[in-house]
N, CA and C atoms as a LAMMPS dump frame, in Angstrom:
ITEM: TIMESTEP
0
ITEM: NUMBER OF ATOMS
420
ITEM: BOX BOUNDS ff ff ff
-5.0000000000000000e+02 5.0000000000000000e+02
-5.0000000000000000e+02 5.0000000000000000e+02
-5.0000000000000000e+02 5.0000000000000000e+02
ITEM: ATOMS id mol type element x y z
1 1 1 N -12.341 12.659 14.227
2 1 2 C -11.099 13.275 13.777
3 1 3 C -10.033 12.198 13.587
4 2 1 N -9.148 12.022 12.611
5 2 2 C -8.181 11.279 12.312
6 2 3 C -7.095 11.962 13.396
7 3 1 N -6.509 10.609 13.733
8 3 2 C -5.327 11.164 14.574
9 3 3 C -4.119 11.221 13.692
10 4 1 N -3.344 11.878 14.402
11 4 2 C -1.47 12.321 13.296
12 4 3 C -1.068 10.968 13.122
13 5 1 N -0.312 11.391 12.176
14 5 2 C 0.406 10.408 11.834
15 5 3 C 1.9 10.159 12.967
16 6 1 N 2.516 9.428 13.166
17 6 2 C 3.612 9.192 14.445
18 6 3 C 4.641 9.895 13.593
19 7 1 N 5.962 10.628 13.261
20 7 2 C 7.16 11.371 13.052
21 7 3 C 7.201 10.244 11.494
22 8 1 N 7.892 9.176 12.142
23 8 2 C 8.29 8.213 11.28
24 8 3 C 7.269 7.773 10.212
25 9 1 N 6.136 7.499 10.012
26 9 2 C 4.756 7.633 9.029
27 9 3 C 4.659 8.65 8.436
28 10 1 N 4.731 9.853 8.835
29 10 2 C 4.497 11.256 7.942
30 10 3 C 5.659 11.178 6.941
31 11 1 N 6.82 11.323 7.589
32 11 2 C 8.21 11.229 7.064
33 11 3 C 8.315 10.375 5.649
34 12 1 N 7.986 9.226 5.727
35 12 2 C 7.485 8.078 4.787
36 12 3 C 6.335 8.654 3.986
37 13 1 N 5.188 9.341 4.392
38 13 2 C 4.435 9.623 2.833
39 13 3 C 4.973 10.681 2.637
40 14 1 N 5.078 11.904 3.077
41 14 2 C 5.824 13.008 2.593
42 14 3 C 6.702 13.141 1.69
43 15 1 N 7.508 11.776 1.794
44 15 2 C 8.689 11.299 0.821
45 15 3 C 8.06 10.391 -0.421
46 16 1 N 6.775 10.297 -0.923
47 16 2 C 6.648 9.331 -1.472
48 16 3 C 5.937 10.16 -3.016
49 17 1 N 6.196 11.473 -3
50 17 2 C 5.782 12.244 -4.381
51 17 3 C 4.435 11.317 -4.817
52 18 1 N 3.596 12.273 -3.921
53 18 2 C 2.085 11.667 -4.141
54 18 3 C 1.536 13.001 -5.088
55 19 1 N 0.567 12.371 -5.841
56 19 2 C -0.372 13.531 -6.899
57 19 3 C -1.96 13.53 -6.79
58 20 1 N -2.479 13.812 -6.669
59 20 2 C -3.841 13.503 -6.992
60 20 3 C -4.31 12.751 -8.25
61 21 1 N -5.273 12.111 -8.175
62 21 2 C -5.163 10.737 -9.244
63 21 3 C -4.59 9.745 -9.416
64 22 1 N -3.48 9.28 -8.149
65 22 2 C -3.114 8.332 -8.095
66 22 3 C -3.706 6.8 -7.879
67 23 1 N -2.942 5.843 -8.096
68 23 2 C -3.183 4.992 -7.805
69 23 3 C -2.302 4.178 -6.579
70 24 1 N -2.431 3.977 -5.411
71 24 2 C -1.302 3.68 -4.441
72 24 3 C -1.956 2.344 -3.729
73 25 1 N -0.92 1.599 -3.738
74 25 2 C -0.993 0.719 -2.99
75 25 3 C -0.283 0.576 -1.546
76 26 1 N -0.893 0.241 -0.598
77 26 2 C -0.222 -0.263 0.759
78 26 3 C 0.148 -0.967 1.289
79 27 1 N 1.203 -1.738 1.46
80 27 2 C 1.156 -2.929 1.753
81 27 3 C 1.702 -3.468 3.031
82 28 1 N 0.884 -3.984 4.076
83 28 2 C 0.981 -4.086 5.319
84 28 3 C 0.387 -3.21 6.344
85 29 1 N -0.743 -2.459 5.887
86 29 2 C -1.518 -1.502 6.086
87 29 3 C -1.565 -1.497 7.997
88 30 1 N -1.709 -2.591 8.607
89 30 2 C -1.985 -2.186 10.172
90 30 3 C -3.827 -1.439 10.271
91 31 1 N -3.371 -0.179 11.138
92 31 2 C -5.054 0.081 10.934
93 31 3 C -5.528 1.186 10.417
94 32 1 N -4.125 1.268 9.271
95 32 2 C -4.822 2.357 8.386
96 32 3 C -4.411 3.427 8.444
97 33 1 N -3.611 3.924 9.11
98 33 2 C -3.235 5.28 9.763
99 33 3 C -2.702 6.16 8.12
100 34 1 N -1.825 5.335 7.827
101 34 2 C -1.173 5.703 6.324
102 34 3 C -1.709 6.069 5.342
103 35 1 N -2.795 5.25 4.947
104 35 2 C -3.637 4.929 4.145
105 35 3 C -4.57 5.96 4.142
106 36 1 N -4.719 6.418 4.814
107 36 2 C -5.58 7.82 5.263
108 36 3 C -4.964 9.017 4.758
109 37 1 N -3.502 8.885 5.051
110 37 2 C -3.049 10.05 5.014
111 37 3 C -2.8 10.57 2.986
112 38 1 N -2.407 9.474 2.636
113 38 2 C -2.127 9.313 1.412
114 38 3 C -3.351 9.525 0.096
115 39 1 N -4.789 8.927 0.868
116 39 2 C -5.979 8.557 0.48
117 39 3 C -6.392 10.59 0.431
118 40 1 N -6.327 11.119 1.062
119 40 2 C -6.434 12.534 1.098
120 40 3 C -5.346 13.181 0.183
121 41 1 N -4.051 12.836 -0.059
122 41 2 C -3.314 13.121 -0.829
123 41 3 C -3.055 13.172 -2.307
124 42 1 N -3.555 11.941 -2.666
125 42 2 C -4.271 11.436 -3.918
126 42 3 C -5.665 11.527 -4.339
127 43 1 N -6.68 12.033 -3.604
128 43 2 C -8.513 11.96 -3.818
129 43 3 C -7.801 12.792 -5.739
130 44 1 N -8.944 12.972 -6.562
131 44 2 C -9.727 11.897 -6.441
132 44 3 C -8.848 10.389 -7.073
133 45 1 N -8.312 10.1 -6.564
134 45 2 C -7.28 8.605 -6.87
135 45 3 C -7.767 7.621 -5.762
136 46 1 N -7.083 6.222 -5.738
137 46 2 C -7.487 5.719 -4.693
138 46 3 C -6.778 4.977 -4.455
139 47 1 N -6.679 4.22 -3.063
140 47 2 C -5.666 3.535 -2.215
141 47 3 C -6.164 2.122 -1.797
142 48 1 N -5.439 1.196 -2.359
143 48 2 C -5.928 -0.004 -1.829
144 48 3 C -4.749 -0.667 -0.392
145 49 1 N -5.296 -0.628 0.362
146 49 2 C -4.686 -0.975 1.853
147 49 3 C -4.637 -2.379 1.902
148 50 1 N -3.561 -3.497 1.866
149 50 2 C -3.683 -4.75 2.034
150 50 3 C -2.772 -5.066 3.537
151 51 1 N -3.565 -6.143 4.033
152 51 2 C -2.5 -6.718 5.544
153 51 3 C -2.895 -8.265 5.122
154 52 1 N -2.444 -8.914 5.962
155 52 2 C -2.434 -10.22 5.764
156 52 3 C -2.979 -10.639 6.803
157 53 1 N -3.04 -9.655 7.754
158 53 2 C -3.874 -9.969 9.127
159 53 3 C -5.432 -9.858 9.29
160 54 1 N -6.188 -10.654 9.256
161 54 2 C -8.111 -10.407 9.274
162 54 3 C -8.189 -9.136 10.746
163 55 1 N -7.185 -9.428 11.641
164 55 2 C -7.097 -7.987 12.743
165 55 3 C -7.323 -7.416 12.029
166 56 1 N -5.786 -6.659 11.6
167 56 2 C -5.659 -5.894 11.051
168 56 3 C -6.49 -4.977 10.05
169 57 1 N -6.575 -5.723 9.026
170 57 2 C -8.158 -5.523 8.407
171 57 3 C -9.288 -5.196 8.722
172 58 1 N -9.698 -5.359 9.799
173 58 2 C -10.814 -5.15 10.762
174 58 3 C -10.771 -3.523 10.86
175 59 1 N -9.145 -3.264 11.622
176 59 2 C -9.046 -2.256 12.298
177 59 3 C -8.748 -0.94 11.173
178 60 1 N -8.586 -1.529 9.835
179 60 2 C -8.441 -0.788 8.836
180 60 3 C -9.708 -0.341 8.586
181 61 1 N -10.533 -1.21 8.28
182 61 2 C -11.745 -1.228 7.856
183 61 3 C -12.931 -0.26 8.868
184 62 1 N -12.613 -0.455 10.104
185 62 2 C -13.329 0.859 10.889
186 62 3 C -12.513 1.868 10.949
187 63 1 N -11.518 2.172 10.703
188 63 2 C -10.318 3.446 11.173
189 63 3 C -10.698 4.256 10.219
190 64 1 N -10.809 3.319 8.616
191 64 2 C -11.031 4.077 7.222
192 64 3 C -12.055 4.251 6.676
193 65 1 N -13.501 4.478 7.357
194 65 2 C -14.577 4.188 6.856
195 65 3 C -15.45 5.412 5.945
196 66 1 N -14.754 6.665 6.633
197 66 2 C -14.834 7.515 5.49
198 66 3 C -14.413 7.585 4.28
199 67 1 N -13.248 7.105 4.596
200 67 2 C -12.387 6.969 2.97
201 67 3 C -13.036 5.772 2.404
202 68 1 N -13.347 4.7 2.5
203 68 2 C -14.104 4.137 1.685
204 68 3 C -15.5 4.374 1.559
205 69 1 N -16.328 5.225 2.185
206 69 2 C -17.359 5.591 1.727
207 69 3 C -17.21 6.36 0.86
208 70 1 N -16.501 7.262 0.583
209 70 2 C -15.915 8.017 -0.103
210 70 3 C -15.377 7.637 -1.267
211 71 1 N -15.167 6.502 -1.355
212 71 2 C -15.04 5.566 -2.774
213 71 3 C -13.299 5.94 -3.053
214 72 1 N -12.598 6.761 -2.139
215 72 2 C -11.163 7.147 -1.812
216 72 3 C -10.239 5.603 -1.55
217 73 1 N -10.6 4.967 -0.815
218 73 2 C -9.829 3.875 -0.204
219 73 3 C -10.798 2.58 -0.025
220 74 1 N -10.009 1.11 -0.349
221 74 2 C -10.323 -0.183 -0.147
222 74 3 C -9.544 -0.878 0.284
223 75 1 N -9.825 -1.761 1.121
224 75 2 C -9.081 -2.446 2.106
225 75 3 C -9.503 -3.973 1.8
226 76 1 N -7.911 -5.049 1.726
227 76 2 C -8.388 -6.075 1.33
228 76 3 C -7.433 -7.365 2.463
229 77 1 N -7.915 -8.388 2.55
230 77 2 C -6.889 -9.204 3.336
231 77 3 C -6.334 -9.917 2.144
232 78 1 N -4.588 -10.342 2.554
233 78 2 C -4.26 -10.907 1.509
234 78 3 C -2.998 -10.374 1.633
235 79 1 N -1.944 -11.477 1.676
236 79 2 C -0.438 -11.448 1.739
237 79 3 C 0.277 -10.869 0.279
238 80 1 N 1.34 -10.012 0.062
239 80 2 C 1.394 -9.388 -0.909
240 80 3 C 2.351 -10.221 -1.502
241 81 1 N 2.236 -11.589 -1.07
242 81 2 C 2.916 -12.531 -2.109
243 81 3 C 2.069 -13.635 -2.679
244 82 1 N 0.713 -13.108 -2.301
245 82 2 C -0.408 -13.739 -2.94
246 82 3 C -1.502 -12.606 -4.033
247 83 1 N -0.51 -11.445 -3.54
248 83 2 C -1.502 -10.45 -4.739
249 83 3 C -1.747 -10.676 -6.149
250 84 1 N -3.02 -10.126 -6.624
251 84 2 C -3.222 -10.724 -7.727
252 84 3 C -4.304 -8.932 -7.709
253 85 1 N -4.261 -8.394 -9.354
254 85 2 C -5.46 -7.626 -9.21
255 85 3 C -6.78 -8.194 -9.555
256 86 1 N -7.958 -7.741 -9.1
257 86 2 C -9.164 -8.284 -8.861
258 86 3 C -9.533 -7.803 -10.24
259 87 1 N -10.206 -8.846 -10.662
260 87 2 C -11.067 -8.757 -12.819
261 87 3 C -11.273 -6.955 -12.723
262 88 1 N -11.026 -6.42 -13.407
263 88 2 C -11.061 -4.972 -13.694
264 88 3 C -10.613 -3.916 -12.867
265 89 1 N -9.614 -4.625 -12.322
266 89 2 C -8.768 -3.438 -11.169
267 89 3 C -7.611 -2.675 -12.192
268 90 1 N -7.818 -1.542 -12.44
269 90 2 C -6.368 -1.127 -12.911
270 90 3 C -5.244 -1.296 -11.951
271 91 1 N -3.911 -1.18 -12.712
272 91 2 C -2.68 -1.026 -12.152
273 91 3 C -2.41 0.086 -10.87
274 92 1 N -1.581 -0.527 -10.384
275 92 2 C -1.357 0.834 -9.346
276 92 3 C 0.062 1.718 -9.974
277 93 1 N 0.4 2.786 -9.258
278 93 2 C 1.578 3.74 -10.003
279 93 3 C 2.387 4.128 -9.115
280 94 1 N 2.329 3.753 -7.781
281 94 2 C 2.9 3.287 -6.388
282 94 3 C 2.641 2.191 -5.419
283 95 1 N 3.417 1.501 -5.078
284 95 2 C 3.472 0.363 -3.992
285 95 3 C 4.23 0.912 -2.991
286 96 1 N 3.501 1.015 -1.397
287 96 2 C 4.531 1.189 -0.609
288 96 3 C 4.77 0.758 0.327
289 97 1 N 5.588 0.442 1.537
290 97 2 C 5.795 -0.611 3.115
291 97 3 C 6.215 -0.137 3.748
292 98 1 N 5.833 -0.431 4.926
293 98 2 C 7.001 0.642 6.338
294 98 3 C 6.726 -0.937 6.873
295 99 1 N 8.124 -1.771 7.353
296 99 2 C 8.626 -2.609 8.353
297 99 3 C 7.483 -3.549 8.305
298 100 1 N 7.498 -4.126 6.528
299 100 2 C 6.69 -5.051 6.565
300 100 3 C 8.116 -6.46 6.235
301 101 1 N 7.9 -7.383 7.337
302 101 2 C 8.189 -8.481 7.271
303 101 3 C 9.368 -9.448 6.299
304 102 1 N 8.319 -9.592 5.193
305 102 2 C 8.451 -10.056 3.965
306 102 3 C 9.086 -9.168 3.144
307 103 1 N 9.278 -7.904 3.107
308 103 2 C 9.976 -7.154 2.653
309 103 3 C 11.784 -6.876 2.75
310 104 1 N 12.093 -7.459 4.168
311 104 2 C 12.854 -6.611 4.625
312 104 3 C 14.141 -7.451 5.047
313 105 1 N 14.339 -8.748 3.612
314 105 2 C 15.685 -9.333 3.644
315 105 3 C 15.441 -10.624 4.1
316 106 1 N 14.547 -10.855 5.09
317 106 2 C 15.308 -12.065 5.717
318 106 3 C 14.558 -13.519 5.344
319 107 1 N 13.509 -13.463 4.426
320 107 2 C 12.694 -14.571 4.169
321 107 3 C 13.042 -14.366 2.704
322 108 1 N 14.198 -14.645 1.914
323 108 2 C 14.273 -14.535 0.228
324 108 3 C 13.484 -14.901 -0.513
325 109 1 N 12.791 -16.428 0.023
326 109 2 C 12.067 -17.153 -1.684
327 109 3 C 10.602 -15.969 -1.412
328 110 1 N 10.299 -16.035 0.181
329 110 2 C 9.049 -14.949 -0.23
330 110 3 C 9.192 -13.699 -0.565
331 111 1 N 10.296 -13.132 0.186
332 111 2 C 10.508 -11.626 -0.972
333 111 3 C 10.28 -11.696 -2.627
334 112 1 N 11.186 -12.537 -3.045
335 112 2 C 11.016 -12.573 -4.045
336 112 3 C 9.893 -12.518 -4.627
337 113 1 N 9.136 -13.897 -4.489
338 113 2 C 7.415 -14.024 -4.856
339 113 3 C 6.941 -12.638 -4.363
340 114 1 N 6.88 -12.014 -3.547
341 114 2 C 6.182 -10.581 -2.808
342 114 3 C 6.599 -9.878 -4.397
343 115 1 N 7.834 -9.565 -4.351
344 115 2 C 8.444 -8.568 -5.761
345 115 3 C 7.815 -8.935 -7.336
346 116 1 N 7.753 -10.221 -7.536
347 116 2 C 7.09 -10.319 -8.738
348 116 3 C 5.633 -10.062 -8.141
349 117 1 N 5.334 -10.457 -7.482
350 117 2 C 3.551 -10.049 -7.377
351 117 3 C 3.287 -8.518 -7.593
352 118 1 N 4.471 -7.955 -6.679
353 118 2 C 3.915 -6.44 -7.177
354 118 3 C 4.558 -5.755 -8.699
355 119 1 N 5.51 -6.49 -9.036
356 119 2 C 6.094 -6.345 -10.399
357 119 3 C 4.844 -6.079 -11.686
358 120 1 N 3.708 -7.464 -10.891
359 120 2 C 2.673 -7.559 -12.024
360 120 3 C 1.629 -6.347 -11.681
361 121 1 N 1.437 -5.704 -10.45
362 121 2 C 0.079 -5.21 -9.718
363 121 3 C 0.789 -3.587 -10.28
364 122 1 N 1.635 -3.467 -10.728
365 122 2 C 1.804 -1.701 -10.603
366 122 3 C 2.121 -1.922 -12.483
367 123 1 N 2.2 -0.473 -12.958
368 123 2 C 1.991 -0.125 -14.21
369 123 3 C 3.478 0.261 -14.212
370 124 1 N 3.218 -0.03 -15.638
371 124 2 C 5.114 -0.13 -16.544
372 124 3 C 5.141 1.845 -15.616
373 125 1 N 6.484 1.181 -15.124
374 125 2 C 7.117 2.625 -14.82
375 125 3 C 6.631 2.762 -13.175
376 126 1 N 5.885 1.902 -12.909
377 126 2 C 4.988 2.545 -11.595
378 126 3 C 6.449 1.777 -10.507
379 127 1 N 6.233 2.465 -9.262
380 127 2 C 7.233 2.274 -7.58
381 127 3 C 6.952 1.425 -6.772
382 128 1 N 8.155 1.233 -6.398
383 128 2 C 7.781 0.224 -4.956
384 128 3 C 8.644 1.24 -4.041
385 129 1 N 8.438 1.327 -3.184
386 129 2 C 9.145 2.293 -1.574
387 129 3 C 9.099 1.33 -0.618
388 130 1 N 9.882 0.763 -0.248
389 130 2 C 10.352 0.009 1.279
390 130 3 C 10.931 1.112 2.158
391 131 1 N 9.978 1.112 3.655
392 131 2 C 10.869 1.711 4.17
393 131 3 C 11.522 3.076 4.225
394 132 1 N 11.112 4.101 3.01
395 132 2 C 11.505 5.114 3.161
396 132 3 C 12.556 5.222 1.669
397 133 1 N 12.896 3.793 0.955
398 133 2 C 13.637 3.796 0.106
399 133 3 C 13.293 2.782 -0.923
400 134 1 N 13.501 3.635 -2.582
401 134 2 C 12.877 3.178 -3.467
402 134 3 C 13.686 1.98 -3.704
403 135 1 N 13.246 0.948 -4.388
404 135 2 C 13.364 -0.835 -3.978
405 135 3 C 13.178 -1.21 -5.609
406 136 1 N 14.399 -1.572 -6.539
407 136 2 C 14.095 -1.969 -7.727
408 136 3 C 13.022 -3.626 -7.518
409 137 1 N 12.375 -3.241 -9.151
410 137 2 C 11.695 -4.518 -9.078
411 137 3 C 12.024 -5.914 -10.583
412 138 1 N 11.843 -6.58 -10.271
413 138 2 C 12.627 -8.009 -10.716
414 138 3 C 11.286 -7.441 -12.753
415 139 1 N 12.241 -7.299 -13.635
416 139 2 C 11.571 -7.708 -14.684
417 139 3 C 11.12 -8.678 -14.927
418 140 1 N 9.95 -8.981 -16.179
419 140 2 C 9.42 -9.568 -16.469
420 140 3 C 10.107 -10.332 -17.24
């Protein structure tokens, strides 16, 4: 059984006008808890979960193992200021973060790099959500 999501996590996807057929990205995934929730929200769409932590990843990677059997969710290591999509990955049509790091003001040159990386990884028109709040992204 998947456990709940904590107040503050639900709150955050609930708010994030999910559809089925999406494409969502995660970024700073932890062990998945989110990614789950969203990955059910969107079927048949799918969720790529990134951390920068090989932990982390780990703990994604067993937490979510239905959802990626399920061909629902993929989990990748890799800092989201090193994202790049993989040869035939479509775009995503949401990007989202809860109290990731690099996101959240205080390291600029890597925010920045983080923002164009996902500038390139999501589709003309597609979101970024920091936090609970939508986060313009730097044109091309």
């Amino acid at each position: 059984m998947t456990p709940a999501l904590s107040p503050r996590l639900a709150a955050i996807v609930d708010g994030l006008s999910l559809a089925p057929g999406m494409r969502v990205l995660e970024i700073g995934c932890g062990p998945g808890a989110a990614a789950r929730a969203v990955a059910a929200r969107v079927a048949p769409g799918h969720v790529l979960a990134v951390d920068r932590s090989a932990t982390e990843v780990r703990q994604a990677v067993q937490g979510c193992a239905d959802e990626i059997a399920a061909g629902l969710l993929s989990v990748r290591q890799v800092a989201v200021e090193d994202l790049v999509l993989a040869p035939g990955e479509e775009p995503f049509d949401l990007a989202f973060a809860v109290r990731v790091g690099v996101l959240d003001g205080r390291h600029p040159t890597r925010e920045r790099r983080a923002l164009e990386r996902l500038a390139a990884v999501l589709r003309p028109g597609g979101r970024l959500v920091v936090d609970g709040r939508e986060v313009p992204l730097p044109r091309p």
